[in-house]
N, C-alpha and C positions, 0 to 999 in steps of 0.2 A: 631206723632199721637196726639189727642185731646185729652183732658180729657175730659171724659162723665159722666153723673151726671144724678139720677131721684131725684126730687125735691117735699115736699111737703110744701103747705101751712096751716098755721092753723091746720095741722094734715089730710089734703085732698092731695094724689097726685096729682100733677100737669100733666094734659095731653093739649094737643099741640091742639089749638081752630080749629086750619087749617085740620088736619091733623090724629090728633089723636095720633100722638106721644108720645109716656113718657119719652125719654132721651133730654137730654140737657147737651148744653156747656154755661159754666158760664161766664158771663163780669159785668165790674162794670161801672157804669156810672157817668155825671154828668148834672144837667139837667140847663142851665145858665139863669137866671129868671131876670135877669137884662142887664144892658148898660158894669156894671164891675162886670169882673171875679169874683174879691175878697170881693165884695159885704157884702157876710155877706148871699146874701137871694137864694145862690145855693142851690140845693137838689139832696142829693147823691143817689142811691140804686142799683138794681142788676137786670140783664138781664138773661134771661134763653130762651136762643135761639137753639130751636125744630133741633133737628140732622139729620130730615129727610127733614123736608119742608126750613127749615129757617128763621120760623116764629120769630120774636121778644117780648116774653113776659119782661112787663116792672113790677119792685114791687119798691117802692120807699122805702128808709131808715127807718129800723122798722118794715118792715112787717116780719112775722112770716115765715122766712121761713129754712127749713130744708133741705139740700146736699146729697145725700147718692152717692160716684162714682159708676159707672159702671165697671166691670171688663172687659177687652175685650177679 
């Protein structure tokens, strides 16, 4: 089973733009902004992808954001 997660930013929960959703599964990403991987000029941060639609909210490294899991 997934781990589920309601998410806020800034201190605003996050609801799902598509859908209306509040739960999300967390991933971490990597965004590759050059020719090489190891560049130097990648940017990391975290996906909170909507449990019901599958929408992909994208927050880049830094933002404010806060996990709370879902119990099921």
């Amino acid at each position: 089973m997934k781990d589920l997660e309601r998410v806020s930013s800034a201190g605003h929960p996050l609801v799902c733009f598509v859908c209306q959703g509040d739960v999300f599964e967390r991933r971490s990403m990597t965004l590759v902004t050059s020719g090489w991987a190891n560049s130097g000029f990648n940017k990391s941060g975290a996906l909170a992808i909507c449990a019901t639609c599958g929408y992909v909210h994208t927050f880049f490294e830094g933002s404010p954001l806060t996990w709370e899991r879902v119990e099921a």
